[in-house]
C-alpha positions as a LaTeX table, in Angstrom:
\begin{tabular}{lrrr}
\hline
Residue & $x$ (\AA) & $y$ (\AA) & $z$ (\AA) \\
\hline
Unk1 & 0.00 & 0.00 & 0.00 \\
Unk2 & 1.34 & 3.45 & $-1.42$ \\
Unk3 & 1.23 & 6.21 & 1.21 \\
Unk4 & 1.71 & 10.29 & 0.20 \\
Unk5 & 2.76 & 12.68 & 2.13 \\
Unk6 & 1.93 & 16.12 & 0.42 \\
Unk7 & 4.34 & 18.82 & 1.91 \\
Unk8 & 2.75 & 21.68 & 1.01 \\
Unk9 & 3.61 & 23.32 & $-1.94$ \\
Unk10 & 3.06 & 27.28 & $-3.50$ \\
Unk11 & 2.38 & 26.91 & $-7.49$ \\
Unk12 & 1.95 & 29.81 & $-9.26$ \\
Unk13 & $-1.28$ & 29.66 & $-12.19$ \\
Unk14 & 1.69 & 31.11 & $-14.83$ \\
Unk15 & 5.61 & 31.71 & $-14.09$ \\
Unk16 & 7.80 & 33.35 & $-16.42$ \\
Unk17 & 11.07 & 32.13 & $-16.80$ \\
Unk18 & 13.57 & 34.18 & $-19.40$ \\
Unk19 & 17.18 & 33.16 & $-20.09$ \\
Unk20 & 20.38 & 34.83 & $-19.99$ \\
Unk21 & 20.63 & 34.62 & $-23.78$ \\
Unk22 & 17.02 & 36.25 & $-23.85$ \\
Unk23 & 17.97 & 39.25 & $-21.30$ \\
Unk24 & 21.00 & 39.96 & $-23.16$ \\
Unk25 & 19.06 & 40.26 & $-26.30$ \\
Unk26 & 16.50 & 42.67 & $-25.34$ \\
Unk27 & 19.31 & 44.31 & $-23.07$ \\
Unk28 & 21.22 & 44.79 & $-27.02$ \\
Unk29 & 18.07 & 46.37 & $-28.30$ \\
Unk30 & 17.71 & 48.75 & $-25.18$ \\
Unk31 & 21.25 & 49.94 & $-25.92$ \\
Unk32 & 21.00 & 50.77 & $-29.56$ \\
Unk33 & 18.53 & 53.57 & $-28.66$ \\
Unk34 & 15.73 & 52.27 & $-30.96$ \\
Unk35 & 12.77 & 51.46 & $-29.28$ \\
Unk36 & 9.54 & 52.31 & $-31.44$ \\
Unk37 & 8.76 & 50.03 & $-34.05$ \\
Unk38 & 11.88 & 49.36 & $-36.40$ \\
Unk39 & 13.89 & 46.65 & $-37.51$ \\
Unk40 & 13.03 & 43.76 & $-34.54$ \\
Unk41 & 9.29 & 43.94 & $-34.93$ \\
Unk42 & 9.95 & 43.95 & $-38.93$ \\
Unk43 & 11.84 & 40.78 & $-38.41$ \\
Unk44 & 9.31 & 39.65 & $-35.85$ \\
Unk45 & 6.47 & 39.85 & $-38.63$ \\
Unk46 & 8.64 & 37.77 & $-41.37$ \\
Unk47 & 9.68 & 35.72 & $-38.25$ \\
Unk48 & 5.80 & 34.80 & $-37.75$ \\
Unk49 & 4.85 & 34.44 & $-41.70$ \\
Unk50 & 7.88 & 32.08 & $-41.54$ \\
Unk51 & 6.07 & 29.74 & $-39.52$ \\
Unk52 & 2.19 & 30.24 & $-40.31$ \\
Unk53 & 2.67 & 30.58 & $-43.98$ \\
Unk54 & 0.11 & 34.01 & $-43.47$ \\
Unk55 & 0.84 & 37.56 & $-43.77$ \\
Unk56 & 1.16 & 39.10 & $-40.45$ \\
Unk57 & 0.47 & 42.42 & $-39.00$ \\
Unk58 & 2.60 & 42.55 & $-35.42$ \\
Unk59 & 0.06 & 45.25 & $-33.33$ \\
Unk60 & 0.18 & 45.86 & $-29.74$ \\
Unk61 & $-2.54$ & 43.66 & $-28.22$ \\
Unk62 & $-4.84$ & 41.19 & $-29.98$ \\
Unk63 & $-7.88$ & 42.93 & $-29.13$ \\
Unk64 & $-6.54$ & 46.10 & $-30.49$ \\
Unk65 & $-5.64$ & 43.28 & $-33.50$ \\
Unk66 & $-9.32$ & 42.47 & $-33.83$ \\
Unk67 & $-10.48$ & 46.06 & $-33.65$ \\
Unk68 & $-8.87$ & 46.88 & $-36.35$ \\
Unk69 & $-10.24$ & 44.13 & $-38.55$ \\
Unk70 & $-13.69$ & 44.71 & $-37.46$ \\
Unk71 & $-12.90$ & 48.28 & $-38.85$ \\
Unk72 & $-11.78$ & 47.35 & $-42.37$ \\
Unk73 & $-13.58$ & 44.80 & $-42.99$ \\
Unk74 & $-16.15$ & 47.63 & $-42.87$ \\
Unk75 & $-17.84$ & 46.52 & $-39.82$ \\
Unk76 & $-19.96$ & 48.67 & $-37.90$ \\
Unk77 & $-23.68$ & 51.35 & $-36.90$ \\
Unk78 & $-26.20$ & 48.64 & $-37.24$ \\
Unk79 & $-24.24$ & 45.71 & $-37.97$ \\
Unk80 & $-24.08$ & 42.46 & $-35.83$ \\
Unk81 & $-21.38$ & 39.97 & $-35.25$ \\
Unk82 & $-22.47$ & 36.07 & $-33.69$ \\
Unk83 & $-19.63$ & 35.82 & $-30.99$ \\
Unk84 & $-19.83$ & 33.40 & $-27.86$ \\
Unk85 & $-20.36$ & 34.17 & $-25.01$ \\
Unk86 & $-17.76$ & 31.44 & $-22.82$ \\
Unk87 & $-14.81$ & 33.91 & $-23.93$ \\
Unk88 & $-12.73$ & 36.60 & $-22.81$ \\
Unk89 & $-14.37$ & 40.25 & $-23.15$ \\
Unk90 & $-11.61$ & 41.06 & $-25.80$ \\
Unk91 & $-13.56$ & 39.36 & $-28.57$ \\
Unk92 & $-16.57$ & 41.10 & $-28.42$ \\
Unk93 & $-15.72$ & 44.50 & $-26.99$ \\
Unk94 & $-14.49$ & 46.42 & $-30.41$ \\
Unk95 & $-17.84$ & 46.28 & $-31.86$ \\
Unk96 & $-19.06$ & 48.79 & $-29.06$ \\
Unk97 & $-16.52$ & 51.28 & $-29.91$ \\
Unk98 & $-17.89$ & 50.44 & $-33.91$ \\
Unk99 & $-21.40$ & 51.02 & $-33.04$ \\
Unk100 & $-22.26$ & 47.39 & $-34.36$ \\
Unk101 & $-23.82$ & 44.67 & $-31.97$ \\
Unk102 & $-22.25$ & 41.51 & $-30.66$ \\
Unk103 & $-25.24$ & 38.90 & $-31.04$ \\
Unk104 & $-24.20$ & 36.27 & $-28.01$ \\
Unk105 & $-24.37$ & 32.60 & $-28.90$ \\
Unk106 & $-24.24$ & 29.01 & $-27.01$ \\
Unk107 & $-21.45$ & 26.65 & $-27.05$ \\
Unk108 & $-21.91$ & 23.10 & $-27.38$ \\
Unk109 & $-20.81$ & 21.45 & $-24.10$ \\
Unk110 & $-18.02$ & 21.27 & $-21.81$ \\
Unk111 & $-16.04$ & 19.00 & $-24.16$ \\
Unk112 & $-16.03$ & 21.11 & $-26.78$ \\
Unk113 & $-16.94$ & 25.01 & $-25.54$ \\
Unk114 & $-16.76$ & 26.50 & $-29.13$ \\
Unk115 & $-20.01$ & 28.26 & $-30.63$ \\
Unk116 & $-22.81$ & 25.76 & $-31.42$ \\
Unk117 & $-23.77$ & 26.22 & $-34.94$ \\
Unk118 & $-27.23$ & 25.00 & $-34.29$ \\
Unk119 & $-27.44$ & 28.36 & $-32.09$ \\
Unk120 & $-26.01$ & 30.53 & $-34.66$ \\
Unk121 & $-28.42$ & 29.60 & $-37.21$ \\
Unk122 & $-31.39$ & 31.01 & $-34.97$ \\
Unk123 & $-29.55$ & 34.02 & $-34.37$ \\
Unk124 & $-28.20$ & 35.16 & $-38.19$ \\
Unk125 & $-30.15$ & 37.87 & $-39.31$ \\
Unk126 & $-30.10$ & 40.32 & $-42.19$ \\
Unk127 & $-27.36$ & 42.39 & $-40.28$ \\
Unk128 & $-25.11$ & 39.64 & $-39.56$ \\
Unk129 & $-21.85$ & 40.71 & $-40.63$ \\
Unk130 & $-19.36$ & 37.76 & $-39.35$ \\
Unk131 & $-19.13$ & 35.25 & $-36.87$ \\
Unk132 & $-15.88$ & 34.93 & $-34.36$ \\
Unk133 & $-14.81$ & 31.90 & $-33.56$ \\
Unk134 & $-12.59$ & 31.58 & $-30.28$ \\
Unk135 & $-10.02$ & 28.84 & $-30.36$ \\
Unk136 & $-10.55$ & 27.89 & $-26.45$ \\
Unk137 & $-8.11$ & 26.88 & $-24.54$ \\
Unk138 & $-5.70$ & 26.73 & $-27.48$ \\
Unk139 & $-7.45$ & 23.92 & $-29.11$ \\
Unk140 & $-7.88$ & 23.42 & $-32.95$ \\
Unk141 & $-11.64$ & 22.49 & $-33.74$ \\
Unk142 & $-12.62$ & 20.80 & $-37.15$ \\
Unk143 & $-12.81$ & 24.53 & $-38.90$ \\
Unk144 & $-15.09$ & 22.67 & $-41.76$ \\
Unk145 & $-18.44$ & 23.23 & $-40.73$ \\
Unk146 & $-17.51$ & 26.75 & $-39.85$ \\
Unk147 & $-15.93$ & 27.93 & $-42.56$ \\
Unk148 & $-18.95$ & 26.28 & $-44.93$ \\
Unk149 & $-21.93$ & 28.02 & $-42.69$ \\
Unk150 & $-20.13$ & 31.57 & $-43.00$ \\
Unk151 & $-20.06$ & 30.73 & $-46.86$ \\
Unk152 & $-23.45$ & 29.75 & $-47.26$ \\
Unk153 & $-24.55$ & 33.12 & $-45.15$ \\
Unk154 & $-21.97$ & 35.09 & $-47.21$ \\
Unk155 & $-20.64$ & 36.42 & $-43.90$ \\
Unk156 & $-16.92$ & 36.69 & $-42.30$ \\
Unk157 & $-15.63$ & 34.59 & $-40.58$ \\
Unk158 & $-12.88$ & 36.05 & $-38.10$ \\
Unk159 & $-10.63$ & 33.94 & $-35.70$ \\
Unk160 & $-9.96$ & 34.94 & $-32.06$ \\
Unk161 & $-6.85$ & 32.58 & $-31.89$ \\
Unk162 & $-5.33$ & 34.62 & $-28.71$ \\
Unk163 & $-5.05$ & 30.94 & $-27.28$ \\
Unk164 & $-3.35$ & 29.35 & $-29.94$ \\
Unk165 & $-0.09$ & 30.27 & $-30.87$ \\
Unk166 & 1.27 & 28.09 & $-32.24$ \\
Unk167 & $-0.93$ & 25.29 & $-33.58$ \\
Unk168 & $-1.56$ & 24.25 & $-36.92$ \\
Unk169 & $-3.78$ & 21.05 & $-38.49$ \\
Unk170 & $-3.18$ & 19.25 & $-41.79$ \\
Unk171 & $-4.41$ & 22.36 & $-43.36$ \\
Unk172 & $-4.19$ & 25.96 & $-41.55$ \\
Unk173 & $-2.65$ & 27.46 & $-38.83$ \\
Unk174 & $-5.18$ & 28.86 & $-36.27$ \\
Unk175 & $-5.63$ & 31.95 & $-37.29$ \\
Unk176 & $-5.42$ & 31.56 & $-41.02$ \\
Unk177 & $-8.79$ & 29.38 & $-41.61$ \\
Unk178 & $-11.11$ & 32.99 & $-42.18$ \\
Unk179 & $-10.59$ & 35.94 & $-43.22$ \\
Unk180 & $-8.34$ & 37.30 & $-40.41$ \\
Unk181 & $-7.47$ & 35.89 & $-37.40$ \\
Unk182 & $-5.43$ & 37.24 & $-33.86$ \\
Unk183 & $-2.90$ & 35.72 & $-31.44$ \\
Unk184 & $-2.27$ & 37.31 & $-28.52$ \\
Unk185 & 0.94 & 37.78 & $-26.69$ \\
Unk186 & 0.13 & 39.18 & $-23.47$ \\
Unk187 & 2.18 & 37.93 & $-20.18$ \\
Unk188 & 0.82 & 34.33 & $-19.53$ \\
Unk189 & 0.78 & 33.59 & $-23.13$ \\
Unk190 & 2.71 & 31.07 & $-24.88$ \\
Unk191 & 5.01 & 33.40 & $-26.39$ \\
Unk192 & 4.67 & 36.13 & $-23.76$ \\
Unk193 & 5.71 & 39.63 & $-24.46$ \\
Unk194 & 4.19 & 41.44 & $-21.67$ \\
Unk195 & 1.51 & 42.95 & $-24.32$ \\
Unk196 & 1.18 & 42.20 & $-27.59$ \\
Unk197 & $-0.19$ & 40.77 & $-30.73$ \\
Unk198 & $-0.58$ & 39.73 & $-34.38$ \\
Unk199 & $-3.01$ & 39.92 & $-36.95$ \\
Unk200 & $-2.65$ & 36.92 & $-39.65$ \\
Unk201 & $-4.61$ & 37.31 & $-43.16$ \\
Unk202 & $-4.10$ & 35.69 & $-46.48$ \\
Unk203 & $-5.79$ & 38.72 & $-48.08$ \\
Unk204 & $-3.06$ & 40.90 & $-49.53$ \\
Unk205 & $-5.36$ & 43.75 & $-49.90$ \\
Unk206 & $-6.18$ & 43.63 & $-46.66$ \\
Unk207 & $-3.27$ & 43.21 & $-45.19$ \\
Unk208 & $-1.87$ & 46.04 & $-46.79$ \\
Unk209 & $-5.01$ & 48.62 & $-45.36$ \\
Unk210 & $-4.13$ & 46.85 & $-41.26$ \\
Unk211 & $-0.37$ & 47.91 & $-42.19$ \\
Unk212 & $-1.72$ & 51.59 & $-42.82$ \\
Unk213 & $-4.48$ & 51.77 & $-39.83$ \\
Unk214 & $-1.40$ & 50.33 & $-38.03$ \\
Unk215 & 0.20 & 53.73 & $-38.30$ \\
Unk216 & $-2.26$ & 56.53 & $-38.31$ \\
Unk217 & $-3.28$ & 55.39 & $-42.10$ \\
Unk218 & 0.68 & 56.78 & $-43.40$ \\
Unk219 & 1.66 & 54.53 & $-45.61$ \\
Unk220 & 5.20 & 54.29 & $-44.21$ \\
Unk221 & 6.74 & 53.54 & $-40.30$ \\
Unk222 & 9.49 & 56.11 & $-39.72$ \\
Unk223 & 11.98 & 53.99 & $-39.96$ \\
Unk224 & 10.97 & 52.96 & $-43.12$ \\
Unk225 & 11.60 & 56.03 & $-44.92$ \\
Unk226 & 14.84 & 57.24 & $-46.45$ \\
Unk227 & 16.74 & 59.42 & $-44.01$ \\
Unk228 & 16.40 & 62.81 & $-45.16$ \\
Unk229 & 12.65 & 61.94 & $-46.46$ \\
Unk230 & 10.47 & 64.02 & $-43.77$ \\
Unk231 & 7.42 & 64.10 & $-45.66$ \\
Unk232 & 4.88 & 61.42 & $-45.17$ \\
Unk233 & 0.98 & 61.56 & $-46.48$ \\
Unk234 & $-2.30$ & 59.72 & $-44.24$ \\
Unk235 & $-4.38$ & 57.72 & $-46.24$ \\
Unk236 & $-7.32$ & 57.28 & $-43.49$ \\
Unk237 & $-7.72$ & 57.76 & $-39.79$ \\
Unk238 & $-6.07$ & 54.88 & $-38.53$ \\
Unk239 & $-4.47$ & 53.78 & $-34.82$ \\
Unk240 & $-1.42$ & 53.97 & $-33.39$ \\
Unk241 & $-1.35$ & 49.90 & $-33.16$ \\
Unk242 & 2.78 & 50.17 & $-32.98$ \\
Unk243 & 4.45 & 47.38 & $-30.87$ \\
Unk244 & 7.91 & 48.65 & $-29.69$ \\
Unk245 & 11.34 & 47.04 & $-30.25$ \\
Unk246 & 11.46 & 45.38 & $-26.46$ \\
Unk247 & 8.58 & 43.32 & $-27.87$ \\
Unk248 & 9.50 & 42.66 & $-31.32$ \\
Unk249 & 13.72 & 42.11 & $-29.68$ \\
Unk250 & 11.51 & 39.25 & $-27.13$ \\
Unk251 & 9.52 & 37.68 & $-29.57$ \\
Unk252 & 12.07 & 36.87 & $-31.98$ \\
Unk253 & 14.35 & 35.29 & $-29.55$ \\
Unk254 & 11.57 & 33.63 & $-27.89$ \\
Unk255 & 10.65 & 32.26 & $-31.08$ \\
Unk256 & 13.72 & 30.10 & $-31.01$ \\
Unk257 & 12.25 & 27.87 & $-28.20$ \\
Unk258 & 8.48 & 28.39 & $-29.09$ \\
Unk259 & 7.95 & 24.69 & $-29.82$ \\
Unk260 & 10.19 & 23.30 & $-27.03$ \\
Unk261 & 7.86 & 25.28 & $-24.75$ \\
Unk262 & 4.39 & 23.67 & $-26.45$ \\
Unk263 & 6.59 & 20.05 & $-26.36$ \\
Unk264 & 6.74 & 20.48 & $-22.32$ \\
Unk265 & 3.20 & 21.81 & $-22.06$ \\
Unk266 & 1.66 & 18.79 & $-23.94$ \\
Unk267 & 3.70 & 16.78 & $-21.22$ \\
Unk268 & 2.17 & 18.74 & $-18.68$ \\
Unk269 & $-1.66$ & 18.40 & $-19.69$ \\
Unk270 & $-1.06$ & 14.88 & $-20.87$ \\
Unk271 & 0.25 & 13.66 & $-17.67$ \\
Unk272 & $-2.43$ & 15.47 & $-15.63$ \\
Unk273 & $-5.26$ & 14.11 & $-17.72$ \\
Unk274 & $-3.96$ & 10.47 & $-18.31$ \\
Unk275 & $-4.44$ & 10.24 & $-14.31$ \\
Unk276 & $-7.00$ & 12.31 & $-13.54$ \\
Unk277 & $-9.24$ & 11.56 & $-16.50$ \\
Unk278 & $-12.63$ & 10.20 & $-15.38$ \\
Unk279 & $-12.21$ & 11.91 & $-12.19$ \\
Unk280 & $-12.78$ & 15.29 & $-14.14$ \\
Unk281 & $-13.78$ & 16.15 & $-17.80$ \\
Unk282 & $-10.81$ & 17.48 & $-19.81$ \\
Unk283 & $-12.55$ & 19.44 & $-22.41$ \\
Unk284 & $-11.86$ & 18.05 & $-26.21$ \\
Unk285 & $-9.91$ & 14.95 & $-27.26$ \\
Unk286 & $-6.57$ & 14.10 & $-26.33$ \\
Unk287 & $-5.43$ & 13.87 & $-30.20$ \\
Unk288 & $-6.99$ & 17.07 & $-31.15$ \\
Unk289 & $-4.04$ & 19.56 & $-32.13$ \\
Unk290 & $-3.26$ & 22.11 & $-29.39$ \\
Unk291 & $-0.84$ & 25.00 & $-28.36$ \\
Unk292 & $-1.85$ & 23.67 & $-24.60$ \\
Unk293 & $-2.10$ & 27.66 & $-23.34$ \\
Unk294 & $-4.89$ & 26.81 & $-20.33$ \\
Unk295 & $-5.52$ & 23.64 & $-19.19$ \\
Unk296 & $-8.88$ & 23.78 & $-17.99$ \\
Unk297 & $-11.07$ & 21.17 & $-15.99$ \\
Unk298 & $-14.64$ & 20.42 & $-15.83$ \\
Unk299 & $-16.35$ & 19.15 & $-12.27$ \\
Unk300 & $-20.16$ & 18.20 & $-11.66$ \\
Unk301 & $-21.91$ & 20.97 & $-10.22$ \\
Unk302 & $-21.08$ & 24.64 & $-9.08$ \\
Unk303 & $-21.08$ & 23.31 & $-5.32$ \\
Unk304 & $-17.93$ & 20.76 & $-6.08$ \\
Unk305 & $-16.44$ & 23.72 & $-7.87$ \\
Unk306 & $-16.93$ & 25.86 & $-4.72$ \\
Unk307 & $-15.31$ & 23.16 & $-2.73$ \\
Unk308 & $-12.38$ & 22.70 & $-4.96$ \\
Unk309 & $-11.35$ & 25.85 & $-5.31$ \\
Unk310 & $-11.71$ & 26.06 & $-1.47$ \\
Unk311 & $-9.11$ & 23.03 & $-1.30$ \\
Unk312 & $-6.57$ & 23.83 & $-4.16$ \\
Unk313 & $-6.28$ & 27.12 & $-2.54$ \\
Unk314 & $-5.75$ & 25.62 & 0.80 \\
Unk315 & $-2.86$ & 23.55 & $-0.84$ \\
Unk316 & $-1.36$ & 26.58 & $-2.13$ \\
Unk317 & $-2.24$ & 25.61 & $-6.05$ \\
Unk318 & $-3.73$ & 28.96 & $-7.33$ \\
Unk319 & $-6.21$ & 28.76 & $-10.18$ \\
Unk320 & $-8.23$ & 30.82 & $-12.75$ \\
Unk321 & $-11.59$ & 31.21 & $-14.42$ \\
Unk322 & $-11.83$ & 30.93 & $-18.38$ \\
Unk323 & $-14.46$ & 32.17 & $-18.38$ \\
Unk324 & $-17.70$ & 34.01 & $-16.45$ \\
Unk325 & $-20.48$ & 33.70 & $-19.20$ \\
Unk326 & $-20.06$ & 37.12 & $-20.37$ \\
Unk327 & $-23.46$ & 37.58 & $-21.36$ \\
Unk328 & $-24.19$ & 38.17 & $-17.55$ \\
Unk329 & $-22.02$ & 41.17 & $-17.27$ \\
Unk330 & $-23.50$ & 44.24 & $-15.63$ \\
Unk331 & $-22.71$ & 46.35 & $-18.77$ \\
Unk332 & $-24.44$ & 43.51 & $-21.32$ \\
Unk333 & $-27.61$ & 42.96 & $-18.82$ \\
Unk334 & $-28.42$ & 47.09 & $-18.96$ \\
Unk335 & $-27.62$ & 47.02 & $-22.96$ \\
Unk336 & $-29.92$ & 43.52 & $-23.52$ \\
Unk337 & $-31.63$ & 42.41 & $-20.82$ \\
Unk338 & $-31.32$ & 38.88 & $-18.86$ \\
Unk339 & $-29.61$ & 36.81 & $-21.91$ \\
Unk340 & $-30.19$ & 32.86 & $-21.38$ \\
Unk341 & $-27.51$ & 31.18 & $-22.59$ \\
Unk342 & $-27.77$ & 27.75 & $-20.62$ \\
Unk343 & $-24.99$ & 25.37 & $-21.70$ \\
Unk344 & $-22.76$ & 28.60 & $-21.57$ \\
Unk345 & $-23.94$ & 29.31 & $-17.78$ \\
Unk346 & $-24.11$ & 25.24 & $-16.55$ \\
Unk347 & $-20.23$ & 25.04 & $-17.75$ \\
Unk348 & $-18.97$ & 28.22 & $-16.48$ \\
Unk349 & $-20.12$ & 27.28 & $-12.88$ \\
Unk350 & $-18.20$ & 24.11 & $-12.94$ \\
Unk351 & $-14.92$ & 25.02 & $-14.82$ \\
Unk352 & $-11.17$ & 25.72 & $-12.55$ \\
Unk353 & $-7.95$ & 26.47 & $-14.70$ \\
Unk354 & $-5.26$ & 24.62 & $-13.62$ \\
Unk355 & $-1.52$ & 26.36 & $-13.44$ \\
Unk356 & 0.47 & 25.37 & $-16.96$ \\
Unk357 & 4.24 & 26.74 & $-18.13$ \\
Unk358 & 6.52 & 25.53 & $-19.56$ \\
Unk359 & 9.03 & 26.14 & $-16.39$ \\
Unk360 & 7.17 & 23.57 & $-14.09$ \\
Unk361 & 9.09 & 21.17 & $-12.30$ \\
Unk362 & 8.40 & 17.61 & $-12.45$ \\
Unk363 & 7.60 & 17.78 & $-8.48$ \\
Unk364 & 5.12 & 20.54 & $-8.77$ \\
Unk365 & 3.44 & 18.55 & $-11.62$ \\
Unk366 & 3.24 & 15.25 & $-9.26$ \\
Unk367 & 1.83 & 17.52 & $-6.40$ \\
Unk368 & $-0.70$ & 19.03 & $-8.69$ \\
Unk369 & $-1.64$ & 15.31 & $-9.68$ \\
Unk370 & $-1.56$ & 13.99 & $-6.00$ \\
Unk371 & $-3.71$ & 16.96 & $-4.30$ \\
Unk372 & $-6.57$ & 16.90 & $-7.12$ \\
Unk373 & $-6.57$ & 12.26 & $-6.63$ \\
Unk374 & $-7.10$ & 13.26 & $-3.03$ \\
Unk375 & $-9.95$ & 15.56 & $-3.60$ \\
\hline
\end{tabular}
């Protein structure tokens, strides 16, 4: 008979860990006295077609990133957009500033939380304008039946791939199945730049209008122009989108280790559902393809949850929400009224987000595994 004894351990829900090589890096770039947007994030861009195979737009946050395609795709007064509701408020919050609606649909269950098409069909209307899928948790969905129900509706369809960087299936990156698509690359990401993002199309047209909203709507970055050239002309109102040099010097050297880091998260996950499996619902399939950013857990009912977060917090594991249905937001409820969204509200009361990095030692992995067989 097997006996544990759990010292008590403090995990962290995300720990960065940078190395020398890294620091020096971003130390060169804070030396050469160019920090706005120059020849790093340049590279950073080619650095990121490189891998997807897309044309990218480096910005500085994905939700600025899908602001901006909202916005020239022409989005906005009196237009709606089907978005779910089990996501972060990022997705959805750009249409506000655009005067055009988010219309909030179901997912399908806590297996897979991705928008149920059956909902979206009841809610297209004459003003639908696109749908958003969110690539939860990092996971890459069959894009199929998507991608032929935005066809058949002649509407957009947009990716909110802030998860999943990088993950690709036998056809697409995320990102690249629609007409535009964002990762983010805020702190806790995979590729974690403190703030930051990416915009990937496979429309050269518009790629090249992002590259000018990017900027104000001038057609060239500063450093982009010939020395003496002062003159510049604005094309449009655009943003000032511009990711700095810190994050462009980061990303590329992070990019070096990018899949090294998704190797050891798979481990991670894979380990933690291969014993705990059955215990808790893991939400899709083990084979479907994955940049493992979250690894989220089901339980039964809303009181369990309660009590597990209770215990993990008692055993020093700290945990997240992805996500509060967002439907039921103070600022949603006095624009729409009392939304019912019910598989959206059943899962959110029973989902925990385990801690996941790339950094975590094999004995904070077995504690992890040993508290939650105990509960």
């Amino acid at each position: 008979m097997k006996i544990f004894i759990l010292i008590k351990m403090k995990i962290p829900f995300f720990r960065i860990c940078l190395t020398e090589e890294e620091k020096k890096y971003v130390l060169k770039v804070l030396e050469k006295g160019q920090l706005s947007f120059a020849e790093e994030c340049a590279k950073f861009e080619k650095n990121i077609e490189k891998i997807t195979g897309s044309k990218a737009i480096f910005v500085n946050s994905a939700t600025t990133g899908l602001h901006m395609i909202y916005k020239a795709l022409g989005i906005g007064k009196y237009d709606e957009v089907l978005v779910p509701s089990f996501t972060f408020v990022a997705t959805f919050e750009p249409l506000f500033h655009l005067g055009a609606t988010p219309v909030f649909v179901d997912v399908i269950s806590e297996k897979y939380p991705v928008i149920d098409l059956n909902d979206a069909e009841k809610k297209l209307s004459k003003k639908t304008k696109a749908l958003v899928f969110m690539h939860y948790a990092g996971y890459l969905s069959d894009m199929t039946p998507y991608i032929e129900f935005c066809g058949a509706n002649n509407i957009y369809l947009i990716e909110d791939a802030a998860h999943a960087f990088p993950v690709k299936n036998e056809k697409n990156y995320a990102g690249a199945f629609g007409v535009a698509g964002v990762y983010s690359f805020y702190g806790n990401k995979n590729l974690h730049l403190g703030e930051g993002g990416v915009i990937l199309t496979k429309d050269e047209n518009l790629c090249k209008k992002l590259k000018l909203m990017r900027n104000h709507g001038i057609e060239k970055i500063a450093f982009e122009r010939e020395e003496l050239d002062v003159g510049y002309d604005i094309y449009f109102p655009g943003f000032n989108a511009r990711p700095t040099e810190i994050q462009g010097a980061l990303g590329n050297v992070l990019l070096k280790r990018i899949f090294k880091m998704q190797k050891r998260r798979k481990e991670i996950v894979m380990r933690i559902r291969e014993k705990l499996e059955g215990k808790f619902i893991f939400p899709f399939d083990k084979k479907t393809p994955s940049s493992y950013h979250i690894n989220p857990l089901f339980v039964k009912n809303s009181r369990q949850r309660n009590e597990l977060i209770k215990y993990l917090k008692e055993k020093g594991i700290q945990i997240s929400h992805h996500y509060p249905p967002a439907h039921l937001f103070k600022y949603i409820q006095d624009r729409f009224g009392r939304l019912k969204l019910e598989i959206t509200e059943e899962i959110s009361e029973k989902e925990i987000t385990l801690p996941l990095y790339p950094d975590m030692e094999e004995e904070e992995v077995e504690y992890i595994i040993n508290v939650l067989s105990k509960f």
